[in-house]
N, C-alpha and C positions, 0 to 999 in steps of 0.2 A: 452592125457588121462585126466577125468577131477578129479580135486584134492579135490575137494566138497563132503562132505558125509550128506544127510538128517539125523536129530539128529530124531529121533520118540520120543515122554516122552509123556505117558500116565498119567494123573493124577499126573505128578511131579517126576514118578517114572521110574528109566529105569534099577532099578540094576538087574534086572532077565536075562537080555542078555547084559549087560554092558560090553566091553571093552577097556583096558588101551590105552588113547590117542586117539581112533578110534571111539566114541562118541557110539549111541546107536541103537538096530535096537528091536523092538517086536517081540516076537517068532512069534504071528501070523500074521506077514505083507506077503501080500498077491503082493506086488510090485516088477516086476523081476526087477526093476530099483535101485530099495533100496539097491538090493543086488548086481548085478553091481557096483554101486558108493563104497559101501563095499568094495566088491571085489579087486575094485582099492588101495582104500587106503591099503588092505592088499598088492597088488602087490608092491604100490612102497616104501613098508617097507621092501620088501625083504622075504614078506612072504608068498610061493607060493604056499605050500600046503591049507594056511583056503583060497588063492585067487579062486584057483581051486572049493573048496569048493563052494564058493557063485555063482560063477559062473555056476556052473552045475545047483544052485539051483534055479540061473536066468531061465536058461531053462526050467526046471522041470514047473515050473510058468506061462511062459507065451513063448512056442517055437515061436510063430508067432511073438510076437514083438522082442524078445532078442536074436533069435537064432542065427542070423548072427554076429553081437558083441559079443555076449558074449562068442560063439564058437571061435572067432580069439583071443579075449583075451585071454580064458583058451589054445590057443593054444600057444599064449607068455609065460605066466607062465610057460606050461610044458618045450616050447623051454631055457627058463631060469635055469630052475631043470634041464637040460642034457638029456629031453624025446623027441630026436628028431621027431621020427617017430612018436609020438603021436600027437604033435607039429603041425604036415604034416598031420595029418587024420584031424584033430581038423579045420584048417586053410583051406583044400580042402572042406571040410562039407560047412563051411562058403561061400566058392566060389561058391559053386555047388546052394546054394541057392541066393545068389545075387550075377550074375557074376561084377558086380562093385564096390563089397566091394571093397576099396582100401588097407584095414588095414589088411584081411588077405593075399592080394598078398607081401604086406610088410616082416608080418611074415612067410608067407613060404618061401621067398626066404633068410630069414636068416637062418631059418632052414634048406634050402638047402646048403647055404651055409660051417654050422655044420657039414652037413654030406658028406661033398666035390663031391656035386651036381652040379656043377659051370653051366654047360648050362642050367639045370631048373632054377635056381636061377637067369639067364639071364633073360630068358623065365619072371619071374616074376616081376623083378624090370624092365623089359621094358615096360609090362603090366601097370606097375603101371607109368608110365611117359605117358601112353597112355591115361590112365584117369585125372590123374592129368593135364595134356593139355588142356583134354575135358572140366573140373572142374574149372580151372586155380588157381589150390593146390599149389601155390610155393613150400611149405612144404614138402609136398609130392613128388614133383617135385626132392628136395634136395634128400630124401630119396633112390629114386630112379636111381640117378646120383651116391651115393655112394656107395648105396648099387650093381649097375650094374660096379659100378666101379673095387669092393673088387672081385668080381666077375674074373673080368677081369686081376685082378691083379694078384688073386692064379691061373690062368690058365696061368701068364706070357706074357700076352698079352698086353704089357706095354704101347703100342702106345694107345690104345683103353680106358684103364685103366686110363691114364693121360687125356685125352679127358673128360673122363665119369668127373674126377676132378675137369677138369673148369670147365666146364657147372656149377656142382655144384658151386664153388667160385662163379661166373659169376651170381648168381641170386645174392651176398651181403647180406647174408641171412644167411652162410652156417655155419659160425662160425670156430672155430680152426679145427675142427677134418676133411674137408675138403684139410686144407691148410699140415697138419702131414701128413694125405695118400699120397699126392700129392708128395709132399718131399722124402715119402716111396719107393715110384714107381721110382724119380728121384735117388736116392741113389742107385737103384738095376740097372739101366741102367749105370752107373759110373758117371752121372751128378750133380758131387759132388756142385759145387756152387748154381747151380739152389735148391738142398735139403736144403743146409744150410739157402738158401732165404726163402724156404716155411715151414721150421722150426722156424726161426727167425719168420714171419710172424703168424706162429699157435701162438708161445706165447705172440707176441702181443696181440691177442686177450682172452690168457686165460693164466695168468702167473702160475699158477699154472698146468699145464700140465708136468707132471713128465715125462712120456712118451717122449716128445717134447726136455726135455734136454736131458734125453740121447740117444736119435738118432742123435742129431745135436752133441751131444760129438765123436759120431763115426766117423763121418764125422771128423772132426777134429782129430782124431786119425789118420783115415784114409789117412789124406791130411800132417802126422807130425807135428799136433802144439797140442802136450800134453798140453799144459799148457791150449789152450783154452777147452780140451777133459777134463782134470780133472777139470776144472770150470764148466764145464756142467753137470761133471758124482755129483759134490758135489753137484749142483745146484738141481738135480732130486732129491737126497737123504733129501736136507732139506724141500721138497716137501713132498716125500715121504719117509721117512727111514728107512718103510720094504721093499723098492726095491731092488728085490735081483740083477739084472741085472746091477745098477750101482752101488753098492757094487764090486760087480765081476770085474766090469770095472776098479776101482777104483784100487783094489787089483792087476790087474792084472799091472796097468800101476806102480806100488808101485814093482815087482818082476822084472818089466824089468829096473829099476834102470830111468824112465821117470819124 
C-alpha cells in the first residue's frame, strides 16, 4: 500500500480540514485518489474507522475508477475492526468487478480464514498464485504461499502446509514470518529439531520477533533443556514484556522448581 499522502494547501492555508501528522486534504477535493492515499495513511495508523470513511468516500467520487481498490481496501479495514462478513461482501464486490484484482482475493481469504473458512480461503490464496504467475508478482506470490499455507495448517494438513512454506522461503523474499510458520507446522508434527532450525532461522532475520523466542523456548522445554527454554521465554519478554505467554512460561518453569 502506498505510504504518500498529496498535501492540498490552498492559498497557504489547510487548517479547515487539517489533521495531526496526516497532512491536509480540501473539503472540496473532488479526487477519489486523495482520499484513497488518506485513507491509507489512516489505515496504517490503526485507524479504521476515518480509513473506512475515506474510502467509502473514494467511491461515492469516482465508482469507475476506485471502485475495485478502494472496496478491497475498506474490506481490509473492516477485516482489521473484527467485520468479517463485511470484510467478505466488501472484497467479493471488488472481485465481481475485476475478476483480477489480486489484492481483494488476498483479503478475502484472510477473512476467510477469521471465520474458519479454510477451503474458500484455499480457493483464494490459490487464485491469487494464479495471477500472481500470470503477473510474475513475487509479492504476491509470497502472499499466497502463506496465506494457502495458514490455510492448510488450521485444517491439519501438515504435509501441504510445510510445502505451501517453502515455496514461500524459496522465492528469498519471504522474510522471517515464512521461516516462524514453517517451524509451527514442524513443532505440531513432533519434528522438534527441524522447528528449532526455522525458529533460529526466523530470528535471524528479524531479531526482534517475540513470537519466534518463545516458540523455540517450547521446543526446548519440550526436548528438557530449561535453561535454553527460560533463555528464550526471557529473551521474548525483553522483546516484548506485555507477552503474557512467556510470562506464563517463565512462571510455570519457576513452580516446577526448573
Amino acid at each position: 500500500m502506498t505510504r504518500i499522502m498529496k498535501k492540498l494547501v490552498l492559498g497557504g492555508l489547510c487548517a479547515a480540514f487539517a489533521l495531526s501528522a496526516l497532512g491536509c486534504l480540501s473539503l472540496d477535493s473532488n479526487n477519489e485518489w486523495d482520499f484513497i492515499e488518506r485513507g491509507n495513511k489512516y489505515f496504517d495508523k490503526g485507524d479504521y474507522d476515518h480509513a473506512i470513511e475515506d474510502y467509502t468516500q473514494a467511491i461515492r467520487l469516482n465508482p469507475l475508477s476506485a471502485w475495485a481498490w478502494a472496496l478491497s481496501k475498506r474490506g481490509e479495514a473492516y477485516r482489521r475492526k473484527g467485520d468479517y462478513n463485511t470484510a467478505i461482501e466488501d472484497c467479493t464486490q471488488a472481485i465481481a468487478y475485476d475478476p483480477a484484482h489480486i489484492y481483494g482475493y488476498i483479503n478475502r481469504g484472510y477473512a476467510y480464514l477469521s471465520t474458519s473458512d479454510y477451503d474458500l480461503a484455499i480457493e483464494d490464496f490459490t487464485q491469487v498464485l494464479t495471477i500472481a504467475q500470470q503477473d510474475n508478482g513475487v509479492g504476491y506470490a509470497i502472499s499466497g504461499y502463506i496465506g494457502r499455507g495458514t490455510a492448510y495448517h488450521l485444517k491439519e494438513e501438515y504435509d501441504r502446509a510445510i510445502a505451501d512454506y517453502t515455496n514461500a522461503i524459496d522465492t528469498r523474499l519471504s522474510g522471517a514470518n515464512a521461516y516462524y510458520l514453517r517451524g509451527s507446522a514442524y513443532y505440531d508434527i513432533g519434528e522438534d529439531n527441524l522447528a528449532i532450525l526455522d525458529f533460529t532461522k526466523a530470528l535471524e532475520r528479524n531479531p526482534k520477533y517475540a513470537s519466534a523466542y518463545n516458540s523455540r523456548g517450547d521446543v526446548y522445554y519440550k526436548k528438557g533443556d530449561y535453561a535454553g527454554a527460560r533463555a528464550d521465554y526471557e529473551r521474548a519478554l525483553k522483546v516484548d514484556p506485555d507477552y503474557t505467554s512467556a510470562r506464563k512460561n517463565l512462571e510455570k518453569l519457576k513452580n516446577e522448581g526448573r
